[in-house]
N, C-alpha and C positions, 0 to 999 in steps of 0.2 A: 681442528684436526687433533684428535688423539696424541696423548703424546706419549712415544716408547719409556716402558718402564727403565728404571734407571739399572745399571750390570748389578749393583750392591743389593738392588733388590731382590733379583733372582737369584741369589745366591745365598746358603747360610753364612756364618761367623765363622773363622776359622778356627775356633775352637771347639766345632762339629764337624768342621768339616776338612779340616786341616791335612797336607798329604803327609806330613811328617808327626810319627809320636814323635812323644816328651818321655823320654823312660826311664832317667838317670841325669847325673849333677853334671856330666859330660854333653849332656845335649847344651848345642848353641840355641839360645833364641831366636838372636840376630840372623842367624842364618837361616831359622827355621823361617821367621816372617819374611825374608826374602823370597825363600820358594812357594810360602803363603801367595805372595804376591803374584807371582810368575804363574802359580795357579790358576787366580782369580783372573786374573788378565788374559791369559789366553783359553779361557771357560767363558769368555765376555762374547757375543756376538758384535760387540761394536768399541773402538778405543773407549777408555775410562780415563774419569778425571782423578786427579789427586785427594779432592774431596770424599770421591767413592772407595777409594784404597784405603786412605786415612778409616773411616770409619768401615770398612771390611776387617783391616787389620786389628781394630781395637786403639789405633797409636794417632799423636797426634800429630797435627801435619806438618809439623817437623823433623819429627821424627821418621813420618811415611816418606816426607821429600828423599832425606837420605839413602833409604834404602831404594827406593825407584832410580835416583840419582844416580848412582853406585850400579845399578843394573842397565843403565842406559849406557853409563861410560863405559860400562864393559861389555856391552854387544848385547846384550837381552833384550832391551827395550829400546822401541822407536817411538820417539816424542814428537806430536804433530804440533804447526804455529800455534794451533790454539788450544795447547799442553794438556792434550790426550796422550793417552797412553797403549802402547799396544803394542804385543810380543812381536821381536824385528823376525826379518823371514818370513811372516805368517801371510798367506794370503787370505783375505776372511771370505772372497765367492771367487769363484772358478769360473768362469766360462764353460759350461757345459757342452759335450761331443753333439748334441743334438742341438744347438744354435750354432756352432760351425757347420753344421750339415746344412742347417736352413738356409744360412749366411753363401752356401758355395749353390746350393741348389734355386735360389734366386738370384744371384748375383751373376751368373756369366751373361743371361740376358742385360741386364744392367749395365754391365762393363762393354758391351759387344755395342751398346749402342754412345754409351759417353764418347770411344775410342773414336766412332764411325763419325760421330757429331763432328769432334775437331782433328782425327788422323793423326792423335798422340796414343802412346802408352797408357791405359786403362789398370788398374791392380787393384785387388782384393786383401788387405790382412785379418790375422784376427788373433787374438791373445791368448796364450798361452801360459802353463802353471808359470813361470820366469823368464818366459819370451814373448817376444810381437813375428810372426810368420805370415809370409805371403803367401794365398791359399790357391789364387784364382788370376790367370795373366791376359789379354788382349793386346795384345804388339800391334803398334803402328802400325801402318801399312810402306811407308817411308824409309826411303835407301838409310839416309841418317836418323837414327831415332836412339830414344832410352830404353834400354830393354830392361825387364826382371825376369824371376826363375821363380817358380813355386816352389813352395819349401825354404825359399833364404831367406836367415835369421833377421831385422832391420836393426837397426840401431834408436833405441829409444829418445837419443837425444839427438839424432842430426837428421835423418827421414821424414820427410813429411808425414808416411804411415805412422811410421812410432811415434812419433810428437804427437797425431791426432789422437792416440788409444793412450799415452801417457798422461797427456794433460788431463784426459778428463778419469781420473784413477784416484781411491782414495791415496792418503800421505805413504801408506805404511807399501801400500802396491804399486805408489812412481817409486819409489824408494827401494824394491826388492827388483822392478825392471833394471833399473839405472846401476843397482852395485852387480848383478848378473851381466850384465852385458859391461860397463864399464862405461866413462866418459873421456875416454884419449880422443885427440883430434884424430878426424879420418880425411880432411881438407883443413889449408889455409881459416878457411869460415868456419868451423865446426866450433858450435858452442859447448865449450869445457867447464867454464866458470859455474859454480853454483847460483851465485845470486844472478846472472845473465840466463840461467836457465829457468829460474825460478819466474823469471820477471818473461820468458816466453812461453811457459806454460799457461800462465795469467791472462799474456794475451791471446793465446790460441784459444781458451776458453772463455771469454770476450768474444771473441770475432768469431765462433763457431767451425775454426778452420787453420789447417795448419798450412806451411809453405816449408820447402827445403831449397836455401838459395845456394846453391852448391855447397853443401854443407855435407853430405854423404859423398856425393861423388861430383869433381871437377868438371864445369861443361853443363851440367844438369840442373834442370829447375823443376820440381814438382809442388801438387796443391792436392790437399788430402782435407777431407771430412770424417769426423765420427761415425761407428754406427750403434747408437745407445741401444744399451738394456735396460731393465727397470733397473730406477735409484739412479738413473741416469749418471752410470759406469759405462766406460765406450767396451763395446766386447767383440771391435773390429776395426774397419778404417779403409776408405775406397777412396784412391790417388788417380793424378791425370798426371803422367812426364812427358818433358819434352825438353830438346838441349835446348840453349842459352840462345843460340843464334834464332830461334824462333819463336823466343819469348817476347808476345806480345805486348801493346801499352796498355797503358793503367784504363783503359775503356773497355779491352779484349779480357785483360785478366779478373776485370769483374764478374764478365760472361764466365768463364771458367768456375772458377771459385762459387758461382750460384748453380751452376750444371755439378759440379764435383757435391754439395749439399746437399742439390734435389736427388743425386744416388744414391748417397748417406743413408739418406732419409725415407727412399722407396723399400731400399734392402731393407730399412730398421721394421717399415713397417707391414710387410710382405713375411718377416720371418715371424711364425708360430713361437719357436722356442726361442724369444732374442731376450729372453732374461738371464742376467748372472746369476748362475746358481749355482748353490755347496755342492761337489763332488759327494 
């Protein structure tokens, strides 16, 4: 396999290519190679390493560490575990209007029949510039059931929707769902902790599948699957809810969770446009 040129490569030296002159004894260096960086980094199609900064900037990597350091402690840069770099806020692909289209234009079949299968709540999300949205609904048929609304926002870190289109996001886009929406408890069970979150995104991506055990709302159990794009980014998420009191045993909920996949996974590949693309 090929392998993508490196960001330093596609790029000149910033003393061609620099945003800032030098015009006078008043100009900062320091600063100037700060916004050098800030440049480079978000001119990057993909995080950069410290290495490639260091030698963008001319400086050595100690020197670069500093200034990246300095930009990350004060809100510029977000640092992935395995210390990439990449301008914070920044989403690097979008989800395109025409893979939500695709995603709602195959998907009510899909949801019409998971729902009809077990006689729970069916739901469609799909990602948005700083949100996860429910797009597409199928309600139980059931006096007592889970309802949703189309249109409402989920919560990245307690919904089984939003945990399935979270977990599988680069660093820098769980990162800008999660500070946009926030992590306050919405239940008793709602995971706030960083490293508890970190350690169920791991396992949602592991096991191809999220769960919400009363974690959004009291009483409620849902089971959500991804619906990937190319570069295998989720650019949706198709749930089954049902309350507690008809949450089945661990034999039933297997059924589920392999029915809630195979939707995932007909949507993912039924849609034309299901790739994440740059706006």
């Amino acid at each position: 396999m090929p392998k993508h040129p490196s960001a330093a490569a596609n790029l000149k030296r910033p003393g061609r290519t620099s945003i800032v002159k030098r015009p006078d004894q008043y100009f900062s260096r320091a600063v100037g190679k700060a916004l050098d960086a800030l440049a480079f980094i978000g001119q990057s199609p993909q995080p950069v390493s410290l290495n490639e900064i260091s030698r963008f900037l001319d400086l050595t990597k100690a020197s670069a560490f500093r200034i990246v350091h300095t930009l990350e402690a004060l809100g510029y840069l977000a640092k992935s575990p395995n210390a990439q770099y990449s301008v914070r806020g920044r989403t690097l692909a979008h989800v395109s209007t025409r893979a939500v289209n695709d995603m709602l234009r195959v998907g009510s079949e899909v949801l019409e029949r998971l729902s009809l299968e077990f006689r729970e709540t069916a739901s469609l999300a799909a990602l948005f510039e700083n949100h996860i949205e429910v797009i597409a609904v199928v309600e139980s048929p059931q006096m007592i059931r889970m309802g949703n609304t189309v249109g409402r926002i989920v919560p990245p870190h307690a919904s089984s929707l939003g945990k399935a289109i979270t977990a599988f996001q680069p660093p820098e886009v769980r990162d800008k769902l999660l500070r946009s929406y926030g992590t306050a408890p919405i239940t008793p069970t709602t995971l706030t902790d960083e490293i508890a979150l970190r350690a169920e995104f791991s396992r949602i991506q592991e096991a191809g599948y999220a769960e919400d055990r009363e974690e959004s709302v009291a009483g409620g159990w849902c089971f959500a699957a991804p619906v990937l794009g190319e570069g295998g980014a989720a650019i949706g998420s198709v749930s089954l809810s049902m309350p507690v009191l008809r949450l089945p045993v661990d034999g039933l909920q297997r059924n589920i969770v392999a029915a809630v996949k195979r939707a995932a996974t007909e949507i993912q590949a039924k849609c034309t446009g299901g790739a994440a693309e740059a706006k």
